[in-house]
C-alpha positions in Angstrom: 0.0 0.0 0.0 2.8 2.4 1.1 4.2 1.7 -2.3 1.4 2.4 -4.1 0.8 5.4 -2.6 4.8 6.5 -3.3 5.0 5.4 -7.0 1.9 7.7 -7.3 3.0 10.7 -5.7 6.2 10.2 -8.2 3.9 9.8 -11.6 1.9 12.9 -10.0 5.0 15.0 -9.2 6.0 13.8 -13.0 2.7 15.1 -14.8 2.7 18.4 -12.9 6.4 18.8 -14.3 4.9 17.6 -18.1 2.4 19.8 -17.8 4.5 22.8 -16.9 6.9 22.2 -19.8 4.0 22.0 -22.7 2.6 25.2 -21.1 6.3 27.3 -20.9 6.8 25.8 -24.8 3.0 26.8 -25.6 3.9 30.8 -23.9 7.0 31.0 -25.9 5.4 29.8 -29.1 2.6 32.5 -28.2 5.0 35.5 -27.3 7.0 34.6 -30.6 4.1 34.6 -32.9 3.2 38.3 -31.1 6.7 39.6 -31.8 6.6 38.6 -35.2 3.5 39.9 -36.1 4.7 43.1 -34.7 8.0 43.2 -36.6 5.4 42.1 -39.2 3.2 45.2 -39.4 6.0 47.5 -38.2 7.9 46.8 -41.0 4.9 46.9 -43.4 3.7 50.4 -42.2 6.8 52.0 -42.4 7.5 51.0 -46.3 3.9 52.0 -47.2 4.7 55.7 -45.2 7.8 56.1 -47.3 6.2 55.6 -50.4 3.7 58.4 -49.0 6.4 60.6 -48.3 8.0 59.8 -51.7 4.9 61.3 -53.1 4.4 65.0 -52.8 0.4 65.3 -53.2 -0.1 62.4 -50.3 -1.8 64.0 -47.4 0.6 62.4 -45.1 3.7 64.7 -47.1 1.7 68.1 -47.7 1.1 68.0 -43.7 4.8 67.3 -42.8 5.9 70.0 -45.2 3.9 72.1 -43.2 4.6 71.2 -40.0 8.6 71.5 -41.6 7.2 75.0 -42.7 6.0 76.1 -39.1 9.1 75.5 -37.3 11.6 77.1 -39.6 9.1 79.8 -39.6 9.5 80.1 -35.8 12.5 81.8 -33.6 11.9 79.6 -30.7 15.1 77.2 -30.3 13.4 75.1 -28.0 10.1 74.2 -30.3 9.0 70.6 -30.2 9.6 69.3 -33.9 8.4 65.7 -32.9 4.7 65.0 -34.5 2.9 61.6 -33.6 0.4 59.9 -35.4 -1.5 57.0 -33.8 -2.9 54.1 -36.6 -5.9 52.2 -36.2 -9.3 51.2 -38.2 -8.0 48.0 -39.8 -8.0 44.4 -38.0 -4.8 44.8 -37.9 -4.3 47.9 -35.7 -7.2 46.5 -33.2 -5.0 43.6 -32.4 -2.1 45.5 -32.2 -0.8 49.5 -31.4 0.8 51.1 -34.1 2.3 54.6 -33.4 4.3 56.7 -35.4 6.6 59.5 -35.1 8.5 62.0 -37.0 11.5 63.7 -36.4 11.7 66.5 -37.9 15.6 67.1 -38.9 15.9 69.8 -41.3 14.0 71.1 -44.3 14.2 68.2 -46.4 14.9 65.4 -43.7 12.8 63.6 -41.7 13.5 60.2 -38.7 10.6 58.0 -38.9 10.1 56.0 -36.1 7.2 53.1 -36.0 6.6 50.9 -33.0 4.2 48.6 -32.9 3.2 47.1 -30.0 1.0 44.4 -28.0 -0.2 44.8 -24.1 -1.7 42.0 -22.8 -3.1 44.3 -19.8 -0.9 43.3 -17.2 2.4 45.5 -17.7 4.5 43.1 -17.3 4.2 40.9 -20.6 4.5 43.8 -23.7 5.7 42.6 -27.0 7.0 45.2 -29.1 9.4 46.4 -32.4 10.3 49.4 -33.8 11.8 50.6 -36.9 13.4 53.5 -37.4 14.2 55.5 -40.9 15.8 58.7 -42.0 13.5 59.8 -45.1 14.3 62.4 -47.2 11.3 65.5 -48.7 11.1 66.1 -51.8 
């Protein structure tokens, strides 16, 4: 009986352990499939925003220009010559955040950043990429 009853705690103390293996390979499968859907759209995004930029009727362009147009317009050193632009309204951007920020360098250049993210609510657990590009205005 005493037997039994050890052989059993062993098998039991050997299924927990099973069991905690699938589920660590099963979390990193998971967090891998997040970060490379991220990289994914991150890297997606930004090409489609250059070829935007490229083009010099694209709404995306005529507002940088302006914004470029502001702050060389202004004396103040210390001006903020960041803009951000937050995506959503496909599938895509509900399952993940996209956000995207432009540097802006000089007249004609521009640092594009994209980072896409995924937040699983508890802080602890984010997934994220970001790509980073020097663009040039026409």
């Amino acid at each position: 009986m005493i037997t039994a009853l050890v052989v059993g705690i062993i098998v039991f103390a050997f299924c927990l352990s099973m069991l905690l293996v699938a589920y660590t390979l099963f979390a990193q499968v998971s967090r891998n499939q997040v970060q490379l859907g991220c990289k994914t759209l991150a890297l997606s995004v930004a090409e489609e925003l250059k070829e935007e930029l490229d083009d010099d009727g694209s709404e995306i362009s005529v507002y940088l220009k302006d914004k470029l147009k502001s702050f060389d317009e202004s004396d103040d050193e210390n001006i903020n010559r960041n803009v951000e632009l937050r995506l959503d309204g496909t599938e895509a951007f509900d399952y993940y955040d996209v956000k995207v920020s432009f540097e802006l360098i000089s007249k004609s250049e521009v640092e594009m950043y994209v980072a896409c993210y995924k937040d699983y609510g508890n802080f602890r657990d984010v997934q994220s990429y970001t790509v980073h590009k020097t663009l040039r205005l026409k």
